[in-house]
KEKE-3310 file (N, C-alpha, C; in steps of 0.2 Angstrom, whole numbers, plus 5000, padded with zeros to 4 digits):
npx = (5004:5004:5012:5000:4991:4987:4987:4977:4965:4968:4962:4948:4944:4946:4935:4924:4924:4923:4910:4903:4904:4899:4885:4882:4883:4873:4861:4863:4860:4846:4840:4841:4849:4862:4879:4882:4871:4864:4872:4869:4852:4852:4858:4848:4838:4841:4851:4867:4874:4866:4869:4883:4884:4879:4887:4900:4895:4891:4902:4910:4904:4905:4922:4922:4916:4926:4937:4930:4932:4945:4950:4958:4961:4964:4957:4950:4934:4935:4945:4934:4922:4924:4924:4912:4903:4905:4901:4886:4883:4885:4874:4864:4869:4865:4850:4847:4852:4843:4830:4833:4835:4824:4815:4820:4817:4802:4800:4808:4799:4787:4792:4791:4779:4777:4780:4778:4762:4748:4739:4728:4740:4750:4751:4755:4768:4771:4765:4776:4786:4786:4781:4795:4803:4797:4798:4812:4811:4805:4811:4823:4821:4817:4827:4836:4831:4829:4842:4849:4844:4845:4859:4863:4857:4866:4876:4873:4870:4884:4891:4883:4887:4902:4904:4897)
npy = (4994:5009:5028:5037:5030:5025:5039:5043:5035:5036:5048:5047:5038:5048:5057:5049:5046:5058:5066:5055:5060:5073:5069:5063:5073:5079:5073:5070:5081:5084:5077:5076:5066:5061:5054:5039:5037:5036:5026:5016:5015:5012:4999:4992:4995:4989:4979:4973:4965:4969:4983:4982:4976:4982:4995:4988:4985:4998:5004:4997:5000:5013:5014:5007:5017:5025:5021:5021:5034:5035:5031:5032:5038:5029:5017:5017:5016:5002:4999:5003:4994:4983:4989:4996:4986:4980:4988:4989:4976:4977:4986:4977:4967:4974:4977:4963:4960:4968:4962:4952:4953:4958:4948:4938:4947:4945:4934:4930:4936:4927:4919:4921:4922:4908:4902:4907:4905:4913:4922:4933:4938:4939:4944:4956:4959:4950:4958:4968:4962:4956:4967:4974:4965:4964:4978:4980:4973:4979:4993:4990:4986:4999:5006:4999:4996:5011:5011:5004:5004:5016:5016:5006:5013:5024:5019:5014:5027:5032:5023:5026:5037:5036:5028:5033)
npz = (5000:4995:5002:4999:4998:5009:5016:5010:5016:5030:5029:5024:5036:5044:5043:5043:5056:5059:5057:5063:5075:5076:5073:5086:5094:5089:5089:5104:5109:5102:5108:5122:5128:5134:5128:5135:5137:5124:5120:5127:5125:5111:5110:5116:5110:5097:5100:5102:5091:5080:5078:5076:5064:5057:5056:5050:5036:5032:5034:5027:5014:5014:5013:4998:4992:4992:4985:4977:4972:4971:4959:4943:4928:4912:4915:4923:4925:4924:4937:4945:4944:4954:4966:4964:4962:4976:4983:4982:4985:4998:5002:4999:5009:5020:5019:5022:5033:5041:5040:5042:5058:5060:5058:5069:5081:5079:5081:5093:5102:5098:5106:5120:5125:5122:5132:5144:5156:5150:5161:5172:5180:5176:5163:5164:5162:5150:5141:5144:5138:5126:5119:5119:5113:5100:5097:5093:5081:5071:5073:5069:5057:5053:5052:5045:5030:5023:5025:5016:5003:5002:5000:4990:4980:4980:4973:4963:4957:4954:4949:4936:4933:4933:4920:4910)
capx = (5000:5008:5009:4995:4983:4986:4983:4969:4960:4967:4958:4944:4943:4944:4930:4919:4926:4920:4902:4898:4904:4896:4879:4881:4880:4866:4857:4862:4856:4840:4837:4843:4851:4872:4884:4882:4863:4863:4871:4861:4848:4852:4861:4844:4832:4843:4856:4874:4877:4862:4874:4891:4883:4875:4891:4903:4891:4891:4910:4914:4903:4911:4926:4923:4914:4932:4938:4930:4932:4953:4950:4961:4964:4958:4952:4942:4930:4937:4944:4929:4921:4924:4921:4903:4900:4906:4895:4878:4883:4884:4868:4860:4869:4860:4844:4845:4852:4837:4827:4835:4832:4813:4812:4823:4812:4797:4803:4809:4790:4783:4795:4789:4771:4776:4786:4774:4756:4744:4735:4727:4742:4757:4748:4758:4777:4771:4765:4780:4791:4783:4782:4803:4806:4792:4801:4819:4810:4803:4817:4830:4820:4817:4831:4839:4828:4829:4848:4851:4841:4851:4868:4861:4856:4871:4881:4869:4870:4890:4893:4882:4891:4909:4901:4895)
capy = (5000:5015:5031:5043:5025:5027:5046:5047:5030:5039:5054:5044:5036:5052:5059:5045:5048:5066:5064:5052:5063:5076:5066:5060:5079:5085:5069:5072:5090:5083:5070:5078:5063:5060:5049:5034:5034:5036:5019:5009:5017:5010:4993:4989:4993:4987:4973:4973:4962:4971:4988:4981:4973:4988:4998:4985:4987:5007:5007:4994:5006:5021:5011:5004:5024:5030:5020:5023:5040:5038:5027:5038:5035:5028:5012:5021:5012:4995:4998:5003:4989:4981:4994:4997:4980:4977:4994:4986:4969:4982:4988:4971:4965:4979:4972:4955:4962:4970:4957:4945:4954:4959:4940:4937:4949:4942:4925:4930:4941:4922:4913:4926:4921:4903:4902:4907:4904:4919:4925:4939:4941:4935:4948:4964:4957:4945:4963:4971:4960:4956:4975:4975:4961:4968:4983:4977:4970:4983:4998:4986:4985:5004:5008:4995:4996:5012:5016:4998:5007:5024:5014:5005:5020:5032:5017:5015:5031:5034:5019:5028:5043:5034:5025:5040)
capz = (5000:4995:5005:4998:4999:5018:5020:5009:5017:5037:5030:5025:5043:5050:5042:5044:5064:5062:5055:5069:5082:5074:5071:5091:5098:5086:5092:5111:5110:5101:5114:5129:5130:5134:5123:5136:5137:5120:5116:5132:5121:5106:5112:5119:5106:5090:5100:5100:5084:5073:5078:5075:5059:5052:5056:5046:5030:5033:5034:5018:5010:5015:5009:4993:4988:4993:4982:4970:4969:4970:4954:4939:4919:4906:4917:4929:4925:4926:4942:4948:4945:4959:4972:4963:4967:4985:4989:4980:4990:5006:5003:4999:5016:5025:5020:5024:5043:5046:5039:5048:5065:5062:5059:5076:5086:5082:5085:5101:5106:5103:5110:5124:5123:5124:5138:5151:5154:5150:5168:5173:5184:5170:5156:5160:5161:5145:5137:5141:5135:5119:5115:5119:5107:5093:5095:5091:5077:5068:5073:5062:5048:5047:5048:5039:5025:5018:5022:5012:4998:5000:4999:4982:4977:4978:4971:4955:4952:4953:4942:4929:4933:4931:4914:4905)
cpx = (5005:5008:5003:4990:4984:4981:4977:4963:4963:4964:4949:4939:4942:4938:4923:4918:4921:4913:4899:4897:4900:4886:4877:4878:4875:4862:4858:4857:4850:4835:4837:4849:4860:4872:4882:4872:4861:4864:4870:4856:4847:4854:4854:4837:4834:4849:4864:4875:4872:4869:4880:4890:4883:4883:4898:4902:4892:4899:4911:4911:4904:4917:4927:4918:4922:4935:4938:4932:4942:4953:4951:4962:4960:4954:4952:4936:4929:4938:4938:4925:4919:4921:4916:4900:4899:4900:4887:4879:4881:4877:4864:4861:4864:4852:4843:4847:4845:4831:4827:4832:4826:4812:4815:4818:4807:4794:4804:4803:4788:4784:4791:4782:4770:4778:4779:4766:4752:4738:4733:4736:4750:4756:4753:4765:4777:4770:4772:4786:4790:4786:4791:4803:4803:4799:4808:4815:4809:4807:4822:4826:4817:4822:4836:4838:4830:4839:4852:4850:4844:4857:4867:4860:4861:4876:4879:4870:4878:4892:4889:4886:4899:4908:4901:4898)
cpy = (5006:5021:5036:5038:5026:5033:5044:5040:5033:5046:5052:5041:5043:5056:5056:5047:5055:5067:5060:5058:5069:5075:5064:5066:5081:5079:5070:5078:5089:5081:5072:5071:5063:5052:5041:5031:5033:5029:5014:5009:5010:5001:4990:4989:4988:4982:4974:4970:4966:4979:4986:4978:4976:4994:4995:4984:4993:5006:5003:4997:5012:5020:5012:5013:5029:5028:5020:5029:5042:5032:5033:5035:5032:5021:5012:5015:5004:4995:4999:4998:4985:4982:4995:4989:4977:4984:4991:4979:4970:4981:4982:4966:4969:4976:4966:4956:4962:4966:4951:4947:4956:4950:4937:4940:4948:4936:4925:4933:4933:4917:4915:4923:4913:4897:4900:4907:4911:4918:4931:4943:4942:4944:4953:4962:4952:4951:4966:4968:4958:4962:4975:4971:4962:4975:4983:4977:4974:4991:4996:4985:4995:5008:5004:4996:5002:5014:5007:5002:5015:5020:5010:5009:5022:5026:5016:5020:5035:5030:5022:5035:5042:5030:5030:5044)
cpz = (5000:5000:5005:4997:5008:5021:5017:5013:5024:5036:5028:5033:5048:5050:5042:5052:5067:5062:5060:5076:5082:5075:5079:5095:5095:5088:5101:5112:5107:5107:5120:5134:5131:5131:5125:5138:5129:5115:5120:5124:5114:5105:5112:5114:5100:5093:5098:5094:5080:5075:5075:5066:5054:5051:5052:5040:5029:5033:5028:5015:5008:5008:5000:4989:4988:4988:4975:4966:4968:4965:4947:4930:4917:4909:4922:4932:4926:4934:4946:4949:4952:4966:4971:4964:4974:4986:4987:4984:4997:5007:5003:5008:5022:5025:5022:5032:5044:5043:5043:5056:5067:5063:5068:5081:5086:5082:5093:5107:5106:5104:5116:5126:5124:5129:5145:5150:5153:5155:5168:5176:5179:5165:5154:5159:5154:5142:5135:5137:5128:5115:5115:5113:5099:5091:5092:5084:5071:5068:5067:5056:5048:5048:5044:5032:5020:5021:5017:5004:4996:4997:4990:4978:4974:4974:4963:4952:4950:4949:4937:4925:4929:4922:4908:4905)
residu = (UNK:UNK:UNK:UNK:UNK:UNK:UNK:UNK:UNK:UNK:UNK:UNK:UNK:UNK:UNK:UNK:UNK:UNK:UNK:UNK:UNK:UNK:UNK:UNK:UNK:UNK:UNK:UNK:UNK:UNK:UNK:UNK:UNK:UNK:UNK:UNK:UNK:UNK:UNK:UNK:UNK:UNK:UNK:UNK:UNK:UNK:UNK:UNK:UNK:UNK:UNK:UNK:UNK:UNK:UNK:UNK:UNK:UNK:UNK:UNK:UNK:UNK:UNK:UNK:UNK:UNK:UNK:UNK:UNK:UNK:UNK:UNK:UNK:UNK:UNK:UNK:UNK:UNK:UNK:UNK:UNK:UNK:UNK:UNK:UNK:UNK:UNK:UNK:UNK:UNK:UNK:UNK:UNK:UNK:UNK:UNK:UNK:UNK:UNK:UNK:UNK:UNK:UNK:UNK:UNK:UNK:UNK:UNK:UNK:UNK:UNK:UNK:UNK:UNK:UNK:UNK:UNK:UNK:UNK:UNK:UNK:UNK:UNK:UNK:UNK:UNK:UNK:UNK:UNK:UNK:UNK:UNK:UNK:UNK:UNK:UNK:UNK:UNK:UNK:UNK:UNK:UNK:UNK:UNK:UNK:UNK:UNK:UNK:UNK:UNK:UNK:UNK:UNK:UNK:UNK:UNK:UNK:UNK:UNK:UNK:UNK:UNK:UNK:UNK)
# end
């Protein structure tokens, strides 16, 4: 790896770095919440693996649009190639996450459901725990969904970009 693939992928990383950090205080100042309630928060509605998931997709797509954009001469478009595929694979992974953990959450609401017996007295802890596991279930697919369909997006329309 030569040295100007280094910087501009440590300048890549540091601006992905910035945007988050960025994106954490305009959402604390929204929310009124702080950084560490912010990712209880998040751990507990969308799960440590749907996060680490969705953020491994989101980074190789970063990636592979960095790429493309340090792609020079007459085979631009060849090298690209490749990168326009890993991003359109990104985005198709992103979908299948949050599909995956809508189907996990409402697998685990009625696993929920047939665990314990339903009593007047069982109802409200079977309710809440239901509604937690629903909730999981339905957070990840929206936001899964449409940033899968952004990340196909922006990549369909850079490869026509780089084409044309």
């Amino acid at each position: 790896m030569s040295a100007s693939a280094i910087s501009s992928t440590f300048r890549l990383g540091s601006g992905i770095f910035g945007i988050l950090v960025i994106s954490l205080a305009i959402i604390s100042w929204y929310s009124s919440m702080n950084v560490q309630e912010m990712l209880l928060w998040g751990q507990k509605v969308f799960s440590a693996s749907f996060v680490i998931g969705y953020l491994v997709l989101i980074g190789t797509a970063a990636y592979a649009w960095h790429k493309i954009k340090q792609s020079k001469g007459n085979n631009k478009s060849k090298q690209s190639a490749l990168w326009f595929e890993l991003g359109q694979q990104c985005g198709n992974g992103l979908a299948t996450l949050a599909l995956t953990f809508t189907l996990l959450g409402i697998s685990l609401g009625i696993g929920v459901l047939s665990e314990q017996p339903l009593t007047p007295e069982t109802i409200q802890s079977i309710i809440q725990e239901l509604t937690r596991q629903f909730s999981m279930a339905f957070m990840t697919t929206v936001v899964g969904l449409p940033s899968a369909t952004l990340v196909r997006a922006i990549f369909s329309v850079k490869q026509q970009q780089v084409a044309g």
